[in-house]
C-alpha positions as CSV (number, residue, x, y, z in Angstrom):
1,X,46.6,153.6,167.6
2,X,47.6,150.8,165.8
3,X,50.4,148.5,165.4
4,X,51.2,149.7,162.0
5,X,51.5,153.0,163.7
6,X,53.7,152.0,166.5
7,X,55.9,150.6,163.8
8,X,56.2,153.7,161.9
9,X,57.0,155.8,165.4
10,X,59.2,153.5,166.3
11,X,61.1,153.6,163.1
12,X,60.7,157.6,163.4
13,X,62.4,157.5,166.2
14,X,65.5,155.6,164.2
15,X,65.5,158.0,162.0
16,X,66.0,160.8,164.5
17,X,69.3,158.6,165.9
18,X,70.5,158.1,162.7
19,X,70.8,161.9,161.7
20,X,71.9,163.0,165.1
21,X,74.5,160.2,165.0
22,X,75.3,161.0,161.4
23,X,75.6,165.1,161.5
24,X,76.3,165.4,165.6
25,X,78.6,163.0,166.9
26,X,80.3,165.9,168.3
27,X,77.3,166.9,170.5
28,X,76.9,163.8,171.3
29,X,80.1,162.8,172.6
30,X,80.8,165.7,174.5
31,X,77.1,165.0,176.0
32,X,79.1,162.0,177.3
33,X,82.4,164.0,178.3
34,X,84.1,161.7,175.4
35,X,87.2,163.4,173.5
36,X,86.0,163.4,170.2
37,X,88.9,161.6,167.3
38,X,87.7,161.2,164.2
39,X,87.7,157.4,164.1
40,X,84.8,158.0,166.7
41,X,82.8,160.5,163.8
42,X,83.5,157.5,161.2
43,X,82.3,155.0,163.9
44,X,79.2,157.3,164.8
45,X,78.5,157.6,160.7
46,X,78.4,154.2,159.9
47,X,76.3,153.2,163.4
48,X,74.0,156.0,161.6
49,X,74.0,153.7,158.8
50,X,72.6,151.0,160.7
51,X,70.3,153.2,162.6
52,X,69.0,154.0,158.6
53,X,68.6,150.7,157.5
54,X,66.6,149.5,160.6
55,X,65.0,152.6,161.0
56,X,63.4,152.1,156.8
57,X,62.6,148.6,157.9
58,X,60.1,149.5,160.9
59,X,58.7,152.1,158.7
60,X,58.0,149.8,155.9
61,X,57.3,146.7,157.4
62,X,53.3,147.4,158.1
63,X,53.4,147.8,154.3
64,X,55.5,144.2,153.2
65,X,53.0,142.0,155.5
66,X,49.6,141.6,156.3
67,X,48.7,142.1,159.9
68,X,48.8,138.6,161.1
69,X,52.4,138.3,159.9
70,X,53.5,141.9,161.9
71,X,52.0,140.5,164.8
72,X,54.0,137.4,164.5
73,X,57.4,139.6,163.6
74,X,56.7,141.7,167.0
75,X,57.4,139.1,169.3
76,X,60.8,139.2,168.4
77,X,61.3,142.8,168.0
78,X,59.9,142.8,171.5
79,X,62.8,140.5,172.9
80,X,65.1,143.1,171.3
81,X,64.0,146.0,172.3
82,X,64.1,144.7,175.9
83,X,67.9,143.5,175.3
84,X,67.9,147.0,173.6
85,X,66.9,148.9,177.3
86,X,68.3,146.1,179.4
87,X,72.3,147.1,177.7
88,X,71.2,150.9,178.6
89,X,70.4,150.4,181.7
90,X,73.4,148.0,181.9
91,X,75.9,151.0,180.7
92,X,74.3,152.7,183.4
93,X,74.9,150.8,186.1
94,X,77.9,150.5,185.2
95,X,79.4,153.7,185.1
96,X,80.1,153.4,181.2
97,X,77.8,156.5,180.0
98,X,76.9,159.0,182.7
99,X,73.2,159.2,184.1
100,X,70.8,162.3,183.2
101,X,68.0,163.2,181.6
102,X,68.5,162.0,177.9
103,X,69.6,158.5,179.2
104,X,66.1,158.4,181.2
105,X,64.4,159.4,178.6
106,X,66.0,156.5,176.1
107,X,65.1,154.0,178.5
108,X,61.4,155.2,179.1
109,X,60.9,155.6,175.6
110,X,62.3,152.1,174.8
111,X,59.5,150.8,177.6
112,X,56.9,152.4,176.1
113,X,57.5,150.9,172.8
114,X,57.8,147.7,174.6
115,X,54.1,147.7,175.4
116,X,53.0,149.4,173.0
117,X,54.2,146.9,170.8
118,X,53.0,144.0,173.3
119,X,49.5,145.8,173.7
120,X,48.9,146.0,169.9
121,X,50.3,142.9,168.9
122,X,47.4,141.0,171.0
């Protein structure tokens, strides 16, 4: 595995979020026992939008660099990523979005990208 690769699963995973946010904001906000409105679906389609754009980036960064320049761009993906998990867990905690599986599963795949992007970037 390389870091071009984590890149490119990492912005895979974007692009996953970005069509469930797009074409389910339904699902997902009764997932969270939210009353759906459709300000919420127009909110949900334009965080899609954002979800796209950074999403294209990961995937395409490996190929706008050479490798000494990703490595040096990881270290501050890394830093956001970890603000990334630390606002999940955060929400958590917090009682703002109910625990279960899919939250777990968010936050464990957000570590593992962590070091996978901390392990390949050395």
């Amino acid at each position: 595995m390389t870091l071009t690769l984590v890149y490119r699963l990492n912005g895979m995973v974007g692009l996953i979020w970005a069509v469930s946010m797009w074409f389910g904001s339904e699902m997902m906000a009764a997932s969270y026992g939210w009353e759906i409105t459709p300000p919420m679906v127009t909110m949900s389609q334009f965080l899609a939008m954002s979800f796209l754009f950074i999403a294209i980036i990961f995937i395409m960064l490996p190929n706008w660099t050479s490798e000494e320049q990703l490595k040096k761009a990881t270290v501050t993906l890394i830093l956001l990523q970890i603000i990334a998990v630390a606002l999940q867990v955060f929400h958590l905690l917090s009682g703002a979005i109910p625990s279960g599986g899919m939250q777990y599963f968010g936050i464990g795949l957000g570590v593992i990208f962590i070091i996978l992007f901390y392990w390949k970037s050395r």
